[in-house]
Backbone as ProteinMPNN parsed JSONL, in Angstrom:
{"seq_chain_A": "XXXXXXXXXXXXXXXXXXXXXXXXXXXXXXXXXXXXXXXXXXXXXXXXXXXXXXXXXXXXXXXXXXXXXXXXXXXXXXXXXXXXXXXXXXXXXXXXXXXXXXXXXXXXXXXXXXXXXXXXXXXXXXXXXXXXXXXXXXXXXXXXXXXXXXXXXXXXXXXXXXXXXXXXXXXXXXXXXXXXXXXXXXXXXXXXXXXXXXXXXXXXXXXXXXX", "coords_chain_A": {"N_chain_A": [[82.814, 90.086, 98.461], [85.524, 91.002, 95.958], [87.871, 89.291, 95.133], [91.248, 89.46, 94.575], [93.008, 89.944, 92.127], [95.789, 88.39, 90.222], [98.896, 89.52, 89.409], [99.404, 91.272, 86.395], [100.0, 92.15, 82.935], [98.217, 93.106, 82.193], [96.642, 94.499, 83.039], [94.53, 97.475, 84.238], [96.363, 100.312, 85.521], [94.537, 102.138, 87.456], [93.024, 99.397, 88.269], [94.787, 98.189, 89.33], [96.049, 100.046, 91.693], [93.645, 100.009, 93.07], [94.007, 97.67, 94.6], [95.084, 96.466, 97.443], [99.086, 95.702, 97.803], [101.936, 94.388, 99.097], [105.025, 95.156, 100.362], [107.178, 93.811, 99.225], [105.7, 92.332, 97.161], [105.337, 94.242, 95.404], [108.257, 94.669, 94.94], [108.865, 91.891, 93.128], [107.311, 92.365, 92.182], [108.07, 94.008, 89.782], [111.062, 93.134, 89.519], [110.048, 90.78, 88.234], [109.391, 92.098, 85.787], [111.385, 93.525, 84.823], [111.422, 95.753, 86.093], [112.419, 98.864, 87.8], [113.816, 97.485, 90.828], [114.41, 98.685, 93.645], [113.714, 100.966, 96.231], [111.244, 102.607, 97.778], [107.988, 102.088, 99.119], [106.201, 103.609, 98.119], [107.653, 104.235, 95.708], [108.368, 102.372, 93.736], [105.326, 101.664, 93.168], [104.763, 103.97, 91.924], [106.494, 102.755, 89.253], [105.662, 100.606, 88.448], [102.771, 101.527, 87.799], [103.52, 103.11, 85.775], [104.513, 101.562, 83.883], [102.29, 99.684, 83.533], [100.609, 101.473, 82.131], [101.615, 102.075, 79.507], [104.522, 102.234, 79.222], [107.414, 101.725, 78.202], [109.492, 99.21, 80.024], [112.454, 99.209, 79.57], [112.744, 102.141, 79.729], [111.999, 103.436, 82.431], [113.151, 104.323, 84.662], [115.165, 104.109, 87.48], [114.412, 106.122, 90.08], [116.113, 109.188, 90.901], [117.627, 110.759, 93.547], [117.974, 114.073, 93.474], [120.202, 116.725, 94.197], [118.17, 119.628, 95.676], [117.239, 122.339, 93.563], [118.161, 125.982, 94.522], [115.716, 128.137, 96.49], [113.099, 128.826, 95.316], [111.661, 132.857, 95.318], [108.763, 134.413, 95.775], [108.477, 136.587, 94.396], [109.266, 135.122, 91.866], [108.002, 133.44, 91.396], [105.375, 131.983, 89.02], [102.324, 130.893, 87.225], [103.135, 129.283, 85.309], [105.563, 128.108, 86.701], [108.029, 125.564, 86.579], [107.573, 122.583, 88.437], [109.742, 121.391, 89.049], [113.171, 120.903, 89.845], [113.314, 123.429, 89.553], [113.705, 125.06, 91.897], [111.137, 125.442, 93.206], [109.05, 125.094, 96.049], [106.687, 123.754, 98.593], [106.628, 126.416, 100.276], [107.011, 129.173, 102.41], [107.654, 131.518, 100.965], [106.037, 130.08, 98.263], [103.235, 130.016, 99.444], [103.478, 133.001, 100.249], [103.255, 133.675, 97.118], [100.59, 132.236, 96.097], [99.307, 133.566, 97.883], [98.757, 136.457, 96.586], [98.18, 135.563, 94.174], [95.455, 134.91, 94.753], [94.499, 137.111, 95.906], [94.519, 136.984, 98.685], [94.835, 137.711, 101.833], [96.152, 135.741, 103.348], [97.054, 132.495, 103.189], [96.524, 129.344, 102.886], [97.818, 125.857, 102.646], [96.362, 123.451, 100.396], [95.859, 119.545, 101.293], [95.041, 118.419, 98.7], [97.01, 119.889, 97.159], [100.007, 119.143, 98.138], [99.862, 116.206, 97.871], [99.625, 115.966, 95.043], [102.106, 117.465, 94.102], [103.484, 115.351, 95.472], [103.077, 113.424, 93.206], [103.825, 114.362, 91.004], [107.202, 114.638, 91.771], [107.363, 111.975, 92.041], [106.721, 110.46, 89.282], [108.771, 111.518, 88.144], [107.649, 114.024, 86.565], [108.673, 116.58, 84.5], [107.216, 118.366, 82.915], [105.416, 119.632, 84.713], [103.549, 122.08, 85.867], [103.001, 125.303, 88.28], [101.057, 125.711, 87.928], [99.144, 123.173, 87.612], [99.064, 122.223, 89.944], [97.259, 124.366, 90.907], [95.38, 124.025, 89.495], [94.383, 121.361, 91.184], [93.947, 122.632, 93.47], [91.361, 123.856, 92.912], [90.016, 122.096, 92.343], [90.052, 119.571, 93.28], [89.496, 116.705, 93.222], [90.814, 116.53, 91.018], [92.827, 114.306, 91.896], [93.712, 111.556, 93.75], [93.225, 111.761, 96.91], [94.23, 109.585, 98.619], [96.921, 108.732, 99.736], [100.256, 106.919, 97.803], [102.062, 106.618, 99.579], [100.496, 106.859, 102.328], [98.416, 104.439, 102.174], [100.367, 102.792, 103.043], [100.678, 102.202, 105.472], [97.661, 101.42, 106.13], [97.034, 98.577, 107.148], [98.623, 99.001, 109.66], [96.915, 100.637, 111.071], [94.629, 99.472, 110.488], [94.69, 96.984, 112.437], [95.005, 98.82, 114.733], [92.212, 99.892, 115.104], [90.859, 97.515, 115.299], [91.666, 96.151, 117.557], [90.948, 97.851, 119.49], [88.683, 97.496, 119.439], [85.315, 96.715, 121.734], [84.587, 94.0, 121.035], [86.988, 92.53, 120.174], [88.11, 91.537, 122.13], [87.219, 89.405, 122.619], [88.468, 86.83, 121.628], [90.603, 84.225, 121.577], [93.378, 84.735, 120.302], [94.286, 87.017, 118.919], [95.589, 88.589, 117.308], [96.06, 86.696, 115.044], [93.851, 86.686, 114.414], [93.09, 89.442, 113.48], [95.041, 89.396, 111.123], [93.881, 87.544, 109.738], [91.128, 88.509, 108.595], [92.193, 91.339, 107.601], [93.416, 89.876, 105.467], [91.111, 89.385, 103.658], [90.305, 91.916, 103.265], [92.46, 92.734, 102.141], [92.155, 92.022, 99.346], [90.347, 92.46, 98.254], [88.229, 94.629, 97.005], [86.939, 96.467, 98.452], [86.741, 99.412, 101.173], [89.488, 99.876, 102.836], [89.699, 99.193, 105.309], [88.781, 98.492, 109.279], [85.651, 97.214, 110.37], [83.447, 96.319, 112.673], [81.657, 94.403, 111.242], [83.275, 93.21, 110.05], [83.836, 90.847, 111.418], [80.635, 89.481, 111.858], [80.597, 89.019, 109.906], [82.733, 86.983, 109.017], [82.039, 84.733, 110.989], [82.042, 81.992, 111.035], [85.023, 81.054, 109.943], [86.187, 82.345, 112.117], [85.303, 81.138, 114.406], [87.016, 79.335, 115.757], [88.972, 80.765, 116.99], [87.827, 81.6, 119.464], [87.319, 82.654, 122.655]], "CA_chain_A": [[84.039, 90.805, 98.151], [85.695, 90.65, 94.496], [89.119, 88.72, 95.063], [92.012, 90.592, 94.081], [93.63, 88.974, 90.886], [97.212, 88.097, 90.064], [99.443, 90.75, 88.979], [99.262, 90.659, 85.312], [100.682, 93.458, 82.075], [96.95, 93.927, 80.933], [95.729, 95.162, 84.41], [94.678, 98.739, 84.455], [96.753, 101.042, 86.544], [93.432, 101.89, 88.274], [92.387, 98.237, 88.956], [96.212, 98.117, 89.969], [95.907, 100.519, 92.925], [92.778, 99.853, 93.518], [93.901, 97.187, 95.698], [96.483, 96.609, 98.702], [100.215, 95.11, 98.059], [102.812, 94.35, 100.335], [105.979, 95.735, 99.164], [107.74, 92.457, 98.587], [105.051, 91.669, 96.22], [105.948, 95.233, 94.276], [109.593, 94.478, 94.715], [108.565, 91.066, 93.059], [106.493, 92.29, 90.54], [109.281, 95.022, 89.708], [111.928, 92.394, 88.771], [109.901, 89.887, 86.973], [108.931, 92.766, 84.457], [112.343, 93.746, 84.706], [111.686, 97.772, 86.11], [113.789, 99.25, 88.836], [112.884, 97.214, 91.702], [114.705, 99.379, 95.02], [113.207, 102.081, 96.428], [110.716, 103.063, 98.801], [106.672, 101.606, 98.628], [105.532, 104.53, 96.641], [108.509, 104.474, 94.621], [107.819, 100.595, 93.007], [104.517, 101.723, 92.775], [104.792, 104.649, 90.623], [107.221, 101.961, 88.418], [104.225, 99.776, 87.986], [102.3, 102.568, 87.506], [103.66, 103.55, 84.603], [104.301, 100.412, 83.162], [100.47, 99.658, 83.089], [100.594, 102.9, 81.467], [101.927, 101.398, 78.341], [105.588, 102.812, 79.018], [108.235, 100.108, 78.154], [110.213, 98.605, 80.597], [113.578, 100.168, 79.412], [112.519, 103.743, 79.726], [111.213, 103.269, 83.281], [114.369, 104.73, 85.497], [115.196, 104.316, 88.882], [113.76, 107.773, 90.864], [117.42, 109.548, 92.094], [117.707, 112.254, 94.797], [118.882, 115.037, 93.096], [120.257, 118.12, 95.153], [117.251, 120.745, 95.058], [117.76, 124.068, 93.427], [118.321, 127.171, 95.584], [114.136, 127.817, 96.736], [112.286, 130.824, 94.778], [111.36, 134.044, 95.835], [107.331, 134.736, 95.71], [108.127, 137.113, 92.598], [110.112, 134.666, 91.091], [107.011, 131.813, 90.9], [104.414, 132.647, 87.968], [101.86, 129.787, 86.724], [104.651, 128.776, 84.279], [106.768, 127.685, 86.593], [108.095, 124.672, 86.853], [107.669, 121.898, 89.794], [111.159, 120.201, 89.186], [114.612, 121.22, 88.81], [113.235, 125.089, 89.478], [113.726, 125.542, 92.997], [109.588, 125.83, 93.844], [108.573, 124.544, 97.07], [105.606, 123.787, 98.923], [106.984, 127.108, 101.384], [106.341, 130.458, 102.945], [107.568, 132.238, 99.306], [105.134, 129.789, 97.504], [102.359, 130.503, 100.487], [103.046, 134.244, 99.397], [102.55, 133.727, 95.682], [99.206, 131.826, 95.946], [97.817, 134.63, 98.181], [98.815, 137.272, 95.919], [97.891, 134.833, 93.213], [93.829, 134.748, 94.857], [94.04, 138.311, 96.566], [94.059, 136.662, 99.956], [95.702, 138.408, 102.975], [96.784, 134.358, 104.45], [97.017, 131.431, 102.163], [96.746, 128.037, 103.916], [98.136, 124.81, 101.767], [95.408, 122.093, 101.025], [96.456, 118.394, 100.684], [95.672, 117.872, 96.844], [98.244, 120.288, 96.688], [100.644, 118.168, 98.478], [99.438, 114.858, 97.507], [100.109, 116.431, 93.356], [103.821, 117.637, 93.838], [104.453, 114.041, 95.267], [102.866, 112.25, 92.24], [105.003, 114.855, 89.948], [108.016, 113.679, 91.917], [107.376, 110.362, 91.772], [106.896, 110.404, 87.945], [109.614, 112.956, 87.309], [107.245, 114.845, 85.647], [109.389, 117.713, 84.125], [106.267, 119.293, 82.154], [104.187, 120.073, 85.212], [103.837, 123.635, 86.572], [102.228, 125.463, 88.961], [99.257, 125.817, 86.737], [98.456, 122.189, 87.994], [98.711, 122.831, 91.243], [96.187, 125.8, 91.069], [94.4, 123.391, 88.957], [93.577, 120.559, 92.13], [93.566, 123.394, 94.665], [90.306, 124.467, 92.524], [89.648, 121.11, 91.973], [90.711, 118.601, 94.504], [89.017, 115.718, 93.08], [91.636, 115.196, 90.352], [93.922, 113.666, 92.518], [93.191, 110.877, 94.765], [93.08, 111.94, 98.375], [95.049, 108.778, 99.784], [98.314, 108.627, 98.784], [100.679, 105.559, 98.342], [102.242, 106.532, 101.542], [99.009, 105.956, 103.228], [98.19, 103.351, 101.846], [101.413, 101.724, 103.332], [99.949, 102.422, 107.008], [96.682, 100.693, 106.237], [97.51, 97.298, 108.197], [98.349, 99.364, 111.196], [95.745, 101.422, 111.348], [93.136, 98.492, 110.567], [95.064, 96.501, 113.497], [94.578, 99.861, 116.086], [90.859, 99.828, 114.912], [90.097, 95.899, 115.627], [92.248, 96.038, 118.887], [89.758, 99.407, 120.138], [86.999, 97.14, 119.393], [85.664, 95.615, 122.3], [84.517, 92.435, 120.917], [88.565, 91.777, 119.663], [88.713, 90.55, 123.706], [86.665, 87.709, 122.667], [89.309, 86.067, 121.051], [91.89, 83.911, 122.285], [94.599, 85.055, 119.177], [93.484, 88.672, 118.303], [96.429, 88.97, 116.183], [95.253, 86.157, 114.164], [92.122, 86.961, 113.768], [92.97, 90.44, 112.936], [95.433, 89.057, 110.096], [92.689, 86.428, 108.559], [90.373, 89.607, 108.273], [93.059, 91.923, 107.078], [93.834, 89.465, 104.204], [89.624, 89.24, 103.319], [89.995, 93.043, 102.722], [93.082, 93.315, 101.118], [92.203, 90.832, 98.362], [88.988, 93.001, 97.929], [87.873, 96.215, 96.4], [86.378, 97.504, 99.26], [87.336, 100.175, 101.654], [90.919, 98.735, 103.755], [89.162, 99.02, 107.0], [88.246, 97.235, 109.979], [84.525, 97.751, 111.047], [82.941, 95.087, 113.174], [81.203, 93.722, 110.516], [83.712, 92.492, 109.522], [83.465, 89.814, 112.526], [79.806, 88.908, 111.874], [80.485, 88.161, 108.227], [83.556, 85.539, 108.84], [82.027, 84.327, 112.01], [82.712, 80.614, 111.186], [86.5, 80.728, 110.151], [86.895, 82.822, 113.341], [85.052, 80.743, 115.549], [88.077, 78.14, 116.357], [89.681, 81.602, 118.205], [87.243, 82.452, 120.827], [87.965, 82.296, 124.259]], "C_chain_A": [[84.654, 90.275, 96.846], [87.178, 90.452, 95.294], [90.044, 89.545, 94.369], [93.004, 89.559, 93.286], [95.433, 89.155, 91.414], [98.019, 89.287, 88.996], [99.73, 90.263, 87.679], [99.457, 92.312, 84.507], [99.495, 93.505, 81.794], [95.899, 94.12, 82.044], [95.463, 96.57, 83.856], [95.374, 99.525, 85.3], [95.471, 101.526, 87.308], [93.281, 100.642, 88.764], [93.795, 98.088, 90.263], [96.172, 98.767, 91.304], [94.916, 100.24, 93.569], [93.069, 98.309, 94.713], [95.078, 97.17, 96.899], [97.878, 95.528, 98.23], [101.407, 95.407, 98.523], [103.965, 94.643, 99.305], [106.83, 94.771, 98.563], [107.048, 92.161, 97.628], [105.527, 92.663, 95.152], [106.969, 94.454, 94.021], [109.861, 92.822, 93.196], [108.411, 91.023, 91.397], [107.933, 93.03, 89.258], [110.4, 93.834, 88.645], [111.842, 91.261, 87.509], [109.289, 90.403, 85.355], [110.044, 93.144, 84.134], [112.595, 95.694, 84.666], [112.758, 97.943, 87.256], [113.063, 98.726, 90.05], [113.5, 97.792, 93.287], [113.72, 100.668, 94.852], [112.13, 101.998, 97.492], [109.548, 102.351, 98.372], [105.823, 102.426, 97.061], [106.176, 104.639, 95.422], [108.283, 103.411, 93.309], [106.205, 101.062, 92.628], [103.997, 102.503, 91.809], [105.655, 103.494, 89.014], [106.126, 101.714, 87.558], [103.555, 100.403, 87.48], [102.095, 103.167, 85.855], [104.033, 102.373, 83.355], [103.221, 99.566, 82.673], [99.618, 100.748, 82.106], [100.652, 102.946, 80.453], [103.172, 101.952, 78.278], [106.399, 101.462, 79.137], [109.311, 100.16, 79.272], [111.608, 99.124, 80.71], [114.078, 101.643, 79.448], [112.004, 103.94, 81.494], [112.855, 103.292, 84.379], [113.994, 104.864, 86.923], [115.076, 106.184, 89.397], [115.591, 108.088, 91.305], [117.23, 110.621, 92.502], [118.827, 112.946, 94.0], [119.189, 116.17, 94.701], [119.244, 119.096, 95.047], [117.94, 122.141, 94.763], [117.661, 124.816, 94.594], [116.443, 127.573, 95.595], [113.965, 129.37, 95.802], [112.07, 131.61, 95.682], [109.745, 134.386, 95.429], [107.151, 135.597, 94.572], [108.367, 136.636, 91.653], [108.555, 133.374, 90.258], [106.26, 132.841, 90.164], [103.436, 131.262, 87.752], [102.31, 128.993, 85.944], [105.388, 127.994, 85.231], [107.083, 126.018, 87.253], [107.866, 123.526, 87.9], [108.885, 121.282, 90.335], [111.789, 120.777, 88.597], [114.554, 122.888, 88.522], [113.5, 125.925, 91.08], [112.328, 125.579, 93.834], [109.594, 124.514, 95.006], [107.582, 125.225, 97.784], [105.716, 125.269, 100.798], [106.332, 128.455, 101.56], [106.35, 131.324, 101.668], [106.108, 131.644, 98.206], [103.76, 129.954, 98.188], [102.101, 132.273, 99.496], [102.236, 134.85, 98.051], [101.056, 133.47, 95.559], [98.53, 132.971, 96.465], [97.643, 135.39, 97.928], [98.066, 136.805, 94.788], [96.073, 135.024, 93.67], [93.261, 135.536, 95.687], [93.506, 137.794, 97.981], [95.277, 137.506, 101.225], [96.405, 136.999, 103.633], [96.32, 133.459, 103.201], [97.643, 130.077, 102.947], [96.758, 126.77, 102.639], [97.012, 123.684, 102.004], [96.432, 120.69, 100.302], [96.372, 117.727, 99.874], [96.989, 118.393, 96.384], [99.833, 119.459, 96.627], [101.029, 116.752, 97.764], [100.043, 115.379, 95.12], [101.592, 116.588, 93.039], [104.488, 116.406, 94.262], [104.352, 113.276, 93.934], [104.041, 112.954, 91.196], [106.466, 114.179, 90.404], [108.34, 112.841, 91.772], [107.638, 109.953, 90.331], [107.844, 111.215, 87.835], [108.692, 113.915, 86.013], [107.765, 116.196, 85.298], [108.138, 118.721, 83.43], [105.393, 120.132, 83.15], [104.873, 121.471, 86.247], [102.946, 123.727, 87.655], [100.751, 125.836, 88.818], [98.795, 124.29, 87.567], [98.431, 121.884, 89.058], [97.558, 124.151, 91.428], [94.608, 124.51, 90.576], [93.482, 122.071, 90.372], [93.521, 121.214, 92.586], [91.638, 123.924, 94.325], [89.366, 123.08, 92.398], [90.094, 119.807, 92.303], [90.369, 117.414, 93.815], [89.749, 114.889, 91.746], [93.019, 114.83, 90.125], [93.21, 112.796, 93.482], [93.646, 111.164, 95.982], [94.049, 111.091, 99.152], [96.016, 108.701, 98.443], [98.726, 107.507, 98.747], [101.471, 105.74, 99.871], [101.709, 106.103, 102.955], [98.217, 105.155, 103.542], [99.035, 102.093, 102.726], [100.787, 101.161, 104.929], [98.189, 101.82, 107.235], [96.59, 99.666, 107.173], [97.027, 97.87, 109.452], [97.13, 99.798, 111.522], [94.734, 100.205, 111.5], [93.499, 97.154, 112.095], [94.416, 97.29, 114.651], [92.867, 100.026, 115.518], [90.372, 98.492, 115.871], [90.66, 95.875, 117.089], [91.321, 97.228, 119.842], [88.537, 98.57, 119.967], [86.959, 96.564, 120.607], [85.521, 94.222, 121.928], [85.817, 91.628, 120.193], [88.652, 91.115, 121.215], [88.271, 89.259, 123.552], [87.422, 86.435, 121.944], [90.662, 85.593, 121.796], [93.691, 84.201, 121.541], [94.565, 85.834, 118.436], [94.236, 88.553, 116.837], [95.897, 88.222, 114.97], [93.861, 86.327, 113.71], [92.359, 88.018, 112.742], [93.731, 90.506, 111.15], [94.56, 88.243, 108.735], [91.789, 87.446, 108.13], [90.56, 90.425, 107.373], [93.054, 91.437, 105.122], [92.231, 89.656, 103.157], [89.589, 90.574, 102.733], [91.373, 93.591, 101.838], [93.113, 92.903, 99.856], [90.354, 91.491, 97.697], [89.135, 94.316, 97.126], [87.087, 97.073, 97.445], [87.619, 98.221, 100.178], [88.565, 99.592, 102.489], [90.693, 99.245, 105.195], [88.408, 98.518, 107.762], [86.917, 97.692, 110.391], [84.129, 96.256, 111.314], [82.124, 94.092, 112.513], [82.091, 92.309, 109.905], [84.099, 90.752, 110.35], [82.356, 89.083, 112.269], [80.078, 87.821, 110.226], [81.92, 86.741, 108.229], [83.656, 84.928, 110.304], [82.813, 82.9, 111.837], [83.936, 80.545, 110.924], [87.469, 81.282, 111.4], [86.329, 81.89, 114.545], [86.308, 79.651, 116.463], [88.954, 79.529, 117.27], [89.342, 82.393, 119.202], [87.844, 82.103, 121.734], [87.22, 80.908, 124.811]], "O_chain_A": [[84.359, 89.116, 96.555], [87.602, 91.363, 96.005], [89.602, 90.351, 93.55], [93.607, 88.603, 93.775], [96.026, 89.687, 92.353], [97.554, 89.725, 87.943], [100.202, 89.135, 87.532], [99.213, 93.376, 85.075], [99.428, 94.162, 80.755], [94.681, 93.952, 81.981], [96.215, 96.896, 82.937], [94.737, 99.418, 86.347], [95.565, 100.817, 88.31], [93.417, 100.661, 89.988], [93.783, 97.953, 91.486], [96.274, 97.948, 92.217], [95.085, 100.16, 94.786], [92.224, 98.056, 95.572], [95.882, 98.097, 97.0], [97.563, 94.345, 98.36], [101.926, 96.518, 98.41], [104.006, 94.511, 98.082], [107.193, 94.925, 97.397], [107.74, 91.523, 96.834], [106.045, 92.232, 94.121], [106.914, 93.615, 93.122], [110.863, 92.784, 92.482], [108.777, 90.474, 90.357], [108.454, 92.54, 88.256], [110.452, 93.777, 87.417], [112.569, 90.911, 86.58], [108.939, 89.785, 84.35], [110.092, 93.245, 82.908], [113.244, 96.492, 83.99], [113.73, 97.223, 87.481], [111.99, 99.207, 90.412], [112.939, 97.222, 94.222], [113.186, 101.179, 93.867], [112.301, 101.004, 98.198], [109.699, 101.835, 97.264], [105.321, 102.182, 95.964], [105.67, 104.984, 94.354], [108.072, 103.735, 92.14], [105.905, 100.657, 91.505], [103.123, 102.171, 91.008], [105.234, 103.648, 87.868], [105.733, 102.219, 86.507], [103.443, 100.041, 86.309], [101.152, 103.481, 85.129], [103.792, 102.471, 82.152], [103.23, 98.89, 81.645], [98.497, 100.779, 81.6], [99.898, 103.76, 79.92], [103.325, 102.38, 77.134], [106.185, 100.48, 79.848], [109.982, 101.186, 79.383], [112.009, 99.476, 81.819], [115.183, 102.163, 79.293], [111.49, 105.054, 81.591], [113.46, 102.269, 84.699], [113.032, 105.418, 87.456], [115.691, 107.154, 88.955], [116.223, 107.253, 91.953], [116.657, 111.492, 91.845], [120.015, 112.659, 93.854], [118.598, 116.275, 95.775], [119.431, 119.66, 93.97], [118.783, 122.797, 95.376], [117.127, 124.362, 95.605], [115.866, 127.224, 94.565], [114.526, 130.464, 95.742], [112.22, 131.27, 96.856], [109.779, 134.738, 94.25], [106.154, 135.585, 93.85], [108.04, 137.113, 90.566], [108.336, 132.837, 89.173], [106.289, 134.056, 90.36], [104.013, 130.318, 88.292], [101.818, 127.866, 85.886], [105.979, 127.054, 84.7], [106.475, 125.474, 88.175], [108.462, 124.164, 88.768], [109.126, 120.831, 91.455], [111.651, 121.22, 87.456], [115.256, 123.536, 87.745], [113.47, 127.142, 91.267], [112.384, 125.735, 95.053], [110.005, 123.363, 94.859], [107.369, 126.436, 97.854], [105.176, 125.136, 101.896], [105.306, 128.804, 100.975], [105.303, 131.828, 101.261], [105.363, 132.39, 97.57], [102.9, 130.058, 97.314], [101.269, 132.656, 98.674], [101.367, 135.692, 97.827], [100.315, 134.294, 95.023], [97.523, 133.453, 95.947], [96.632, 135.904, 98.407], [97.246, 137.604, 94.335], [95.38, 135.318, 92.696], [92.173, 135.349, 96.232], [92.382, 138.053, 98.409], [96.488, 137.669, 101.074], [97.263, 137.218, 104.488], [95.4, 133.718, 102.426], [98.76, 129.856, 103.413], [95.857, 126.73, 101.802], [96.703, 123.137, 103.063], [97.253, 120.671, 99.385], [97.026, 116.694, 99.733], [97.816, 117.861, 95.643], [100.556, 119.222, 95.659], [102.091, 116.355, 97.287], [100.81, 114.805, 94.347], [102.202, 116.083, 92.097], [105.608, 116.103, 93.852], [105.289, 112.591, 93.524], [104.953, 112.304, 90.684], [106.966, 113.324, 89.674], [109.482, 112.578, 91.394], [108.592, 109.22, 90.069], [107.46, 111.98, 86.949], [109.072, 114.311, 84.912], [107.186, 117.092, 85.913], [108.318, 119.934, 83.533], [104.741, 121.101, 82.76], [105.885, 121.737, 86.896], [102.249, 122.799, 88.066], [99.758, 126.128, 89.484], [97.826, 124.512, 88.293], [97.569, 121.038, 89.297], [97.351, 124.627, 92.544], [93.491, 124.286, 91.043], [92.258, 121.961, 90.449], [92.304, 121.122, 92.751], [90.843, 124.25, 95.208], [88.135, 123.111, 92.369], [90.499, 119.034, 91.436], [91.435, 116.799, 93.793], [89.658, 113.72, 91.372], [93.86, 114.859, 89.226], [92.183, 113.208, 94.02], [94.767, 110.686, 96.153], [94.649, 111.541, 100.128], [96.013, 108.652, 97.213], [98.079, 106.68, 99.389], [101.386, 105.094, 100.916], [102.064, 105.507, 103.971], [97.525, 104.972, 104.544], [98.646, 100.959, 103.004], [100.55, 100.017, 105.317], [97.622, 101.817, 108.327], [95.937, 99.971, 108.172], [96.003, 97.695, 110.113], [96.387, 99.196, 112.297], [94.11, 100.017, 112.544], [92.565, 96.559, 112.632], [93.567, 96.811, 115.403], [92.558, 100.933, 116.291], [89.691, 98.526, 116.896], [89.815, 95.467, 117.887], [91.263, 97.071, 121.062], [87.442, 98.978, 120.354], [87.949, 95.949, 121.003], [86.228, 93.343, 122.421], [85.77, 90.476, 119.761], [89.353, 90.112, 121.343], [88.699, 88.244, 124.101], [86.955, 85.308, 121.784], [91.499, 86.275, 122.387], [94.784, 83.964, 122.055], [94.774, 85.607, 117.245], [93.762, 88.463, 115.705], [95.383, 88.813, 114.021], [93.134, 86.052, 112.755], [92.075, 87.89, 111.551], [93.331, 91.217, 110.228], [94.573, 88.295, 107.505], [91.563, 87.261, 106.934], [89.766, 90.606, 106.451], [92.855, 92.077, 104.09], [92.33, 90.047, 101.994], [88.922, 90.659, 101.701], [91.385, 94.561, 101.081], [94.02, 93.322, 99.136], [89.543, 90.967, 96.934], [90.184, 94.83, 96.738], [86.688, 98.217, 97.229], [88.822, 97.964, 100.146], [88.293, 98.434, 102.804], [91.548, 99.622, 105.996], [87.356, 98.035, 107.343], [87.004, 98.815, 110.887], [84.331, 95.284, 110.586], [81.867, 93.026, 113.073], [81.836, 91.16, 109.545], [84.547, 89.763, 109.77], [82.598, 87.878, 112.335], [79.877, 86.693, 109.775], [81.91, 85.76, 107.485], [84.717, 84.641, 110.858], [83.913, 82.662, 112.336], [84.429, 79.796, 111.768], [88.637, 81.04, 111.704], [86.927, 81.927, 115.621], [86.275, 79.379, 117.663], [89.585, 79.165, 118.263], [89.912, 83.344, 119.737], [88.806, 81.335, 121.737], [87.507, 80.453, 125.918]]}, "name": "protein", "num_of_chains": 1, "seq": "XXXXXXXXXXXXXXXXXXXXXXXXXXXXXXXXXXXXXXXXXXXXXXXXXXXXXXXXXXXXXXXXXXXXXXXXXXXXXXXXXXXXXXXXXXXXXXXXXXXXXXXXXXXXXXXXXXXXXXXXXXXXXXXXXXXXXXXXXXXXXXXXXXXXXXXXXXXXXXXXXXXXXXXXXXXXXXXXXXXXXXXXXXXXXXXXXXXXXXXXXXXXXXXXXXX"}
């Protein structure tokens, strides 16, 4: 497994996501670069994000909850139109448009779509339309699939995995185990999940918690 470095300004935003941090460590990183460090997991992480980005530090604004515009009307959306600050939402009017938009009688939302209007959010991207939404729906692949949201829920999930295993009974301090494991893959580049392998391969630092 490749160790997962020390948070550093001449990372790539790729290498950057590419691995798992706890949000204290954002919050962390956040202040000692001096970006906006409140907000939500995904929120700190878009920060960073864009600060790996080569955007300076002083330009790099806290995200605020605006009020949303009043929602469009299905004649009102065009490929022009905006994502932010226009009223468009991911709803039954914008449902309409797309299936007029690809001559479909039913138009079912996929989750690049989704997963795209959060990253615009997140960045306040004011430039992006529904052109780039048409654009991953055709072309899913350029957007990454897991979001930071999902990312956040990793842990658990890799906890309710190792606890479904049976050979987690063989331990007298699951939890621990499942934490010493946890850390092995979040400090990695591989996938952030538990498969029993991951037992054979750190047999000896687990052996002090058998039964």
């Amino acid at each position: 497994m490749t160790q997962r470095p020390d948070f550093n300004p001449n990372l790539s935003s790729e290498e950057f996501l590419s691995y798992y941090w706890y949000k204290t460590e954002l919050e962390s990183i956040c202040r000692n670069y001096s970006l906006p460090s409140y907000g939500t997991k995904a929120e700190l992480t878009a920060y960073i994000q864009q600060f790996l980005q080569g955007k300076p530090a002083n330009q790099i604004k806290r995200l605020r909850r605006t009020k949303p515009a009043e929602g469009l009307k299905a004649d009102q959306i065009s490929p022009e139109t905006k994502l932010l600050d226009s009223g468009f939402k991911l709803d039954k009017e914008a449902r309409q448009f797309f299936a007029s938009y690809y001559g479909q009688e039913k138009f079912t939302f996929k989750k690049a779509m989704a997963i795209k209007l959060r990253e615009v959010e997140r960045l306040e991207d004011k430039e992006a339309t529904v052109a780039d939404l048409i654009a991953v729906l055709e072309n899913p692949d350029l957007v990454s699939q897991e979001t930071p949201e999902e990312k956040s829920y990793q842990w658990n999930r890799f906890v309710k995995d190792f606890r479904q295993d049976p050979l987690s009974q063989d331990y007298s301090e699951p939890m621990k185990v499942a934490a010493l494991l946890w850390q092995k893959v979040k400090n990695s580049q591989d996938e952030k999940v538990y498969t029993s392998q991951l037992l054979a391969d750190n047999q000896d630092e687990l052996s002090r918690y058998l039964k």
